[in-house]
C-alpha positions as CSV (number, residue, x, y, z in Angstrom):
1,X,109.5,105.6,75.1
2,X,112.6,106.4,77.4
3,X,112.6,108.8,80.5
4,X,114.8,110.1,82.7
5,X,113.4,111.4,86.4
6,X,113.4,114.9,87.2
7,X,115.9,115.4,90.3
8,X,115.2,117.1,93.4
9,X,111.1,117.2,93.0
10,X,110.2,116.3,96.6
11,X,108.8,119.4,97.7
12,X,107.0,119.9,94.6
13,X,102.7,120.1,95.5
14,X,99.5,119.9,94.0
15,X,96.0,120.0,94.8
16,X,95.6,116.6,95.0
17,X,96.2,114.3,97.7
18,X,99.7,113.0,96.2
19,X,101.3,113.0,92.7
20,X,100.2,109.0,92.5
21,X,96.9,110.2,93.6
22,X,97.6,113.3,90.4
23,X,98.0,110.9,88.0
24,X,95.1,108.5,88.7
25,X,92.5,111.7,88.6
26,X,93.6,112.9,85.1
27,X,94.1,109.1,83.6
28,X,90.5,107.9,85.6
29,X,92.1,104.9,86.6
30,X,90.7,103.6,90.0
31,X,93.1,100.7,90.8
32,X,97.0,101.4,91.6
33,X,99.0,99.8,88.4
34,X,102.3,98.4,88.6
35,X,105.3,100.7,88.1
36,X,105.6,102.1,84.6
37,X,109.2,101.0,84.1
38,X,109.6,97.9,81.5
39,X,110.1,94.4,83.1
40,X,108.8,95.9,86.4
41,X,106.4,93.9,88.0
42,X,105.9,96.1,91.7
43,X,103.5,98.3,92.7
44,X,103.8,101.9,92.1
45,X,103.8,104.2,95.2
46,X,104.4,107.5,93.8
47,X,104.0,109.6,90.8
48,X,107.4,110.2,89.9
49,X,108.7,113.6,88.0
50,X,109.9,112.3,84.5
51,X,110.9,114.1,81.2
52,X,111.0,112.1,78.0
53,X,114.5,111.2,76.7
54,X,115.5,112.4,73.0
55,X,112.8,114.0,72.2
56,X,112.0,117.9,71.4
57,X,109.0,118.0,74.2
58,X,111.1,119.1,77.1
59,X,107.0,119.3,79.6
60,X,107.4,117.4,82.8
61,X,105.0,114.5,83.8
62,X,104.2,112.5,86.1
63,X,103.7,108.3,85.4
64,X,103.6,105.9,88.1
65,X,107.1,104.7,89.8
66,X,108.1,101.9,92.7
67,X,110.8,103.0,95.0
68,X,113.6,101.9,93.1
69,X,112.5,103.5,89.6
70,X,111.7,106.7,91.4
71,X,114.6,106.9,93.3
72,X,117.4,110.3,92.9
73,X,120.3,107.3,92.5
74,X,118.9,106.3,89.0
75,X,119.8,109.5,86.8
76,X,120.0,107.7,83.3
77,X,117.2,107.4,80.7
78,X,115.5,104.4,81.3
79,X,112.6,102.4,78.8
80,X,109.0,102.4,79.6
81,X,106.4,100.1,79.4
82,X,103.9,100.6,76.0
83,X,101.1,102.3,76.7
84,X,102.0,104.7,79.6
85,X,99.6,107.7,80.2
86,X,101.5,110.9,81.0
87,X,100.0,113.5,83.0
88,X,101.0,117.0,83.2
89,X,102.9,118.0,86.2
90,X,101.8,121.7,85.3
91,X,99.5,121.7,87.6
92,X,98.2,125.3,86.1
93,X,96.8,122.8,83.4
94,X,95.2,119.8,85.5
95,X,95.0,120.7,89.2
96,X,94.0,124.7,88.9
97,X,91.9,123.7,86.0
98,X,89.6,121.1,87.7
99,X,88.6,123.3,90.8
């Protein structure tokens, strides 16, 4: 699957402690994973804001990013790795839901 990052989602907030933090509650993963991006080996530090590329399912998500995958500069459609998890970034579906 391809994504391309949603731009200027900085100031974008949920319930939870960070949008890293939003993606490991609704995937139940406990450890940090590397960043989602193929043939990227670092450590993700933030849930990044990505819509998927050439497809008719226009929902933001969040999937986990490094710096330089999440970064404003990188505005193209770029591959992920198999198996990604996406998690809403409606947080009227996962964050308001949960409480």
């Amino acid at each position: 699957m391809r994504v391309k990052n949603i731009q200027n989602t900085s100031s974008l907030r949920c319930k939870c402690t960070n949008w890293l933090d939003h993606w490991m509650r609704f995937t139940n993963k406990r450890i940090v994973p590397q960043c989602s991006a193929y043939n990227c080996t670092s450590k993700s530090i933030v849930g990044g804001h990505v819509i998927k590329c050439a497809s008719s399912d226009k929902n933001w998500y969040i999937i986990p990013l490094c710096v330089k995958h999440n970064s404003s500069q990188l505005t193209d459609c770029y591959q992920l790795k198999k198996n990604i998890q996406y998690v809403s970034a409606n947080v009227s579906k996962t964050c308001k839901k949960s409480d």
